[in-house]
C-alpha positions in Angstrom: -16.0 -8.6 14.4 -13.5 -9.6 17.0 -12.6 -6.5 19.1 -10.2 -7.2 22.5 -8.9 -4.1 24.3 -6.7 -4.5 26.6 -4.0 -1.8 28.5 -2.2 -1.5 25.5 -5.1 -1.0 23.7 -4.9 -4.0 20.9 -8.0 -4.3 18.3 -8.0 -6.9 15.6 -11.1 -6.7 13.3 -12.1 -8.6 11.3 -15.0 -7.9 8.6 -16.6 -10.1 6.1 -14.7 -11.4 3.0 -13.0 -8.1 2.0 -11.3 -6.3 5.0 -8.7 -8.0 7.9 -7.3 -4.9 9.8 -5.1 -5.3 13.3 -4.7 -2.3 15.0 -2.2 -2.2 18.2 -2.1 1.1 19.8 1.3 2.3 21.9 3.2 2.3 19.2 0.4 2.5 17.0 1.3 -0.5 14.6 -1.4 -1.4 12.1 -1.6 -3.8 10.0 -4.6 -3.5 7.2 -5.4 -6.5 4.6 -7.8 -5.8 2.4 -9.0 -8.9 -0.1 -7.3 -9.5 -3.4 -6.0 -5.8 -4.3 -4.4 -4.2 -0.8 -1.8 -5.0 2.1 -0.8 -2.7 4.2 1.4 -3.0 7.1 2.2 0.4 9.0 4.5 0.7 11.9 4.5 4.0 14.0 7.3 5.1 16.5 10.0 5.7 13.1 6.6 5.5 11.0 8.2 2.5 9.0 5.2 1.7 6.0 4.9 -1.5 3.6 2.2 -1.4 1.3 2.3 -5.0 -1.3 -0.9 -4.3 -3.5 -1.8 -7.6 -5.8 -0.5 -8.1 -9.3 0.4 -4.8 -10.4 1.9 -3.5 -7.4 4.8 -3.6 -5.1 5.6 -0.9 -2.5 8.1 -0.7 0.4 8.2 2.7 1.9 10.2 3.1 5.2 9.8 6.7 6.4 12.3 7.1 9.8 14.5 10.1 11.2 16.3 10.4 7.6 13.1 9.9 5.7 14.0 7.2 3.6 11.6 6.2 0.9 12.1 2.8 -1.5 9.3 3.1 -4.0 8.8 0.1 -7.0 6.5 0.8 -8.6 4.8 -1.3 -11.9 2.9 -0.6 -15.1 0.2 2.0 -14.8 0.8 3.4 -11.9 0.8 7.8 -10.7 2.0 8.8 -7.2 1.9 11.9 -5.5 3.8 12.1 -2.7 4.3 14.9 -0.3 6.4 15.0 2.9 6.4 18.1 5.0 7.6 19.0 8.6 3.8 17.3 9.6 5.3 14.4 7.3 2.1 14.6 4.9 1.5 12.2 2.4 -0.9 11.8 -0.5 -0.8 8.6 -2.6 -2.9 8.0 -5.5 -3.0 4.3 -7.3 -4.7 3.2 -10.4 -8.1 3.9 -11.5 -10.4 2.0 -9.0 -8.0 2.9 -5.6 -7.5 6.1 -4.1 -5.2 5.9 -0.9 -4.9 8.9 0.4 -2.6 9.3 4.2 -1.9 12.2 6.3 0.5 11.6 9.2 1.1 15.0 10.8 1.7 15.5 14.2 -1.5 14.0 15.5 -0.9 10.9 13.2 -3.9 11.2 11.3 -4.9 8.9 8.5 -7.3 9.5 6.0 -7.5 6.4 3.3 -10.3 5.7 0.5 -9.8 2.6 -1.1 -11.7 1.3 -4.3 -15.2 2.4 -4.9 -17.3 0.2 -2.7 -14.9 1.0 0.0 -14.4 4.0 2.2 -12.0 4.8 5.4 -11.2 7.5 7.3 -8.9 6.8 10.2 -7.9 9.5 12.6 -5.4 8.7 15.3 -4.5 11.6 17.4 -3.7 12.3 20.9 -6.6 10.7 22.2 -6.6 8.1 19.5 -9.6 8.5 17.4 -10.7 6.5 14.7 -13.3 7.1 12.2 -13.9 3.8 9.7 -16.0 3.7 7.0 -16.0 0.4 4.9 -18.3 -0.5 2.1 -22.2 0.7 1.3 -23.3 -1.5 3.6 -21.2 -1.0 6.8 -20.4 1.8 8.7 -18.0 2.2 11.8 -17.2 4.7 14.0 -14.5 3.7 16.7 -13.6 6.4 19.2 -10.5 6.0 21.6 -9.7 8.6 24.4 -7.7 8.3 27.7 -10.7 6.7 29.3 -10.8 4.2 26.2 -14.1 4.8 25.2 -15.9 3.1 21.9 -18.8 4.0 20.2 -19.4 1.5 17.6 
């Protein structure tokens, strides 16, 4: 695990084979890779999201002022998504990946992926983040103002 915090707040973690996740607050841009199956790249300030998963899948979802959505999607594939005033969204993918993200006013995250791995990321005012990945590691990474971290 690399972890560098700076003003800005910038964390780039990197875990085992499986999980590469940058996280740079301000803006709150993140950028998860995780392993064969899942990319994710999401950008906050117009909350702009691309999410490229392996073979089967391809998604490009920009979500600005207009809230515009460009969704491919491939074979075997069931979304829901939901977009309220809290800009709520619920995303379900395939048999073995449940993603499942909640950006309301706080900007909280909540994303399961696969059956060996769990995460739960809340970002709110005071930036919290709760990560759970895998059986066999658990993290729990707290930000404030005072940019505390329990890990």
């Amino acid at each position: 695990m690399d972890i560098n915090i700076d003003e800005d707040i910038e964390m780039d973690i990197n875990i085992d084979e499986d999980i590469e996740m940058d996280i740079i607050d301000e803006d709150i841009e993140m950028d998860i890779n995780i392993d064969e199956d899942i990319e994710m790249d999401i950008i906050d300030e117009d909350i702009e999201m691309d999410i490229n998963i392996d073979e089967d899948i391809e998604m490009d979802i920009n979500i600005d002022e207009d809230i515009e959505m460009n969704i491919n999607i491939d074979e075997d594939i069931e979304m829901n998504i939901n977009i309220d005033e809290d800009i709520e969204m619920n995303i379900n993918i395939d048999e073995d990946i449940e993603i499942n993200i909640n950006i309301d006013e706080d900007i909280e995250m909540n994303i399961n992926i696969d059956e060996d791995i769990e995460m739960n990321i809340n970002i709110d005012e005071d930036i919290e983040m709760n990560i759970n990945i895998d059986e066999d590691i658990e993290m729990d990474v707290d930000f404030d103002e005072d940019t505390e971290m329990d890990i």
